[in-house]
Kinemage of the C-alpha trace (Angstrom):
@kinemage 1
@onewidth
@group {chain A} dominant
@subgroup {mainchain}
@vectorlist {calphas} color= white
{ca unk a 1} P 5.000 7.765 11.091
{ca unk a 2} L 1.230 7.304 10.873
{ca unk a 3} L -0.871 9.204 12.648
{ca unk a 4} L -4.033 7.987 14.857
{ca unk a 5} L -5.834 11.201 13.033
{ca unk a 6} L -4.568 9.487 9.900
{ca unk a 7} L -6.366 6.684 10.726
{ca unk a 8} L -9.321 8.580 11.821
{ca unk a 9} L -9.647 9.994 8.212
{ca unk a 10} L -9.668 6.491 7.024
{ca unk a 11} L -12.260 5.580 9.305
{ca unk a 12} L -14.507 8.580 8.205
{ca unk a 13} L -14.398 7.361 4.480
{ca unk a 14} L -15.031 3.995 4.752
{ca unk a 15} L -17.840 4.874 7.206
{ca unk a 16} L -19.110 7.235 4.528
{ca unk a 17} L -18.768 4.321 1.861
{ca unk a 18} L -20.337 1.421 3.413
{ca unk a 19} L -22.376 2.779 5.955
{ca unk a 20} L -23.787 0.546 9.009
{ca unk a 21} L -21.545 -1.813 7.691
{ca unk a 22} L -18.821 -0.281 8.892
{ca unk a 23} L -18.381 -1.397 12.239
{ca unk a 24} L -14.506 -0.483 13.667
{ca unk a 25} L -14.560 2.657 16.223
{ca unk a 26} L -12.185 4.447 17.890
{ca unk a 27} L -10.914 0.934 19.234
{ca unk a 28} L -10.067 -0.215 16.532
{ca unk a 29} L -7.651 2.349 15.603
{ca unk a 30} L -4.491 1.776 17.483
{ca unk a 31} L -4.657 -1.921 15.451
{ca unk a 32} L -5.472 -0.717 12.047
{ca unk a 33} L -2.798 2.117 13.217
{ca unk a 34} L 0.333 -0.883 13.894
{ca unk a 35} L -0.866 -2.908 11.318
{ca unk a 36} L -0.437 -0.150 8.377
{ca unk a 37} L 2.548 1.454 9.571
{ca unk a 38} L 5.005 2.266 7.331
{ca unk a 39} L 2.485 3.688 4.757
{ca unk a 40} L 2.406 7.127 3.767
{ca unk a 41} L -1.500 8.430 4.115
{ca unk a 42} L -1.239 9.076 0.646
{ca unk a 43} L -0.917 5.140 0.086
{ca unk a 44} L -3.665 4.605 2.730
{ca unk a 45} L -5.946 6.391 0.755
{ca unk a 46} L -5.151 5.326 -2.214
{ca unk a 47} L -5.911 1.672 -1.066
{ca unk a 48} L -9.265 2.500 0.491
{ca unk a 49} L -10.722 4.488 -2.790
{ca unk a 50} L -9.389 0.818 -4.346
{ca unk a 51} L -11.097 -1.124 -1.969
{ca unk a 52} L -14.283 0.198 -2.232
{ca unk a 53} L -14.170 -0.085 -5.732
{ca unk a 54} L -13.289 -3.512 -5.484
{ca unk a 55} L -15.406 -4.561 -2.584
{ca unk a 56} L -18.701 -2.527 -3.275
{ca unk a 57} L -20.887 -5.018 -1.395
{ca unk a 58} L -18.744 -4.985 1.795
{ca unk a 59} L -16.077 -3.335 3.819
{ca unk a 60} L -12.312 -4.337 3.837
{ca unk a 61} L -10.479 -6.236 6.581
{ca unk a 62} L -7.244 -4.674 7.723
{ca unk a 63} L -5.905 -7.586 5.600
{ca unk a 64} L -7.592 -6.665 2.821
{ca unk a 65} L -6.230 -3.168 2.655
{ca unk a 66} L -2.693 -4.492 3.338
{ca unk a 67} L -2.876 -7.063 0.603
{ca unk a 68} L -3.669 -3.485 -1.895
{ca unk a 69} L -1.191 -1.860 0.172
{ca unk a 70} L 1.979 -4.495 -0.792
{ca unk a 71} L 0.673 -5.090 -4.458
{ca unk a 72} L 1.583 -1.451 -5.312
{ca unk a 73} L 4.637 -1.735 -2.997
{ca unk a 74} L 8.273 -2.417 -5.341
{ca unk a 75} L 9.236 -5.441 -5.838
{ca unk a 76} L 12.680 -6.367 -6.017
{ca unk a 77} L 14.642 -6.953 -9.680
{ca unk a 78} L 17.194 -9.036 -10.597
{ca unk a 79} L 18.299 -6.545 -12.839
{ca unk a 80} L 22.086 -5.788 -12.735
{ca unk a 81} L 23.470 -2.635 -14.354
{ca unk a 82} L 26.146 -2.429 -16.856
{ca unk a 83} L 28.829 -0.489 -15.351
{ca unk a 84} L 31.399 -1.508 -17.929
{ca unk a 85} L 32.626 1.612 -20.032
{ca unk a 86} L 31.333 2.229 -23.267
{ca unk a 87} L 33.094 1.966 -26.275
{ca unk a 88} L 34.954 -1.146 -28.123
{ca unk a 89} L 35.507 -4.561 -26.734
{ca unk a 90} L 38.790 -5.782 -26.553
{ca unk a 91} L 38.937 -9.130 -29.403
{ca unk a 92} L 39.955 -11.056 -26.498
{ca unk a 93} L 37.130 -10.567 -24.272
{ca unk a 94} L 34.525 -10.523 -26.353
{ca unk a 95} L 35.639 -14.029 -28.263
């Protein structure tokens, strides 16, 4: 689970990034805090070094991060594995 310090770390480096732009304070955490939950810090992180490389000229929304956040997420595949055993085909089923 995601920690309010968590938060506070992510708070402290976009702060350090953009500067007075920044504007979110300690209020602000317990929604940036339901809003990314289910996101290892690591992730988090991750997203925010992104962001500001991305969006130099201004801070992200908590949208913004999320929208990083589920890009590098899994999708799912339609990909079905082979479980038949290996070896010949019978004539019969493969005709």
């Amino acid at each position: 689970m995601l920690q309010t310090n968590d938060i506070g770390v992510l708070f402290a480096t976009l702060q350090a990034a953009y500067g007075h732009q920044w504007a979110h304070k300690a209020d602000a955490i317990p929604v940036w805090q339901a809003k990314l939950d289910g996101f290892t810090p690591q992730e988090i992180m991750s997203a925010a070094s992104e962001a500001i490389e991305k969006h130099a000229e201004f801070p992200p929304s908590v949208g913004q991060l999320l929208g990083i956040l589920k890009s590098h997420s899994l999708r799912g595949t339609t990909y079905i594995e082979d479980l038949r055993p290996t070896g010949h085909m019978p004539y019969t089923e493969w005709k």
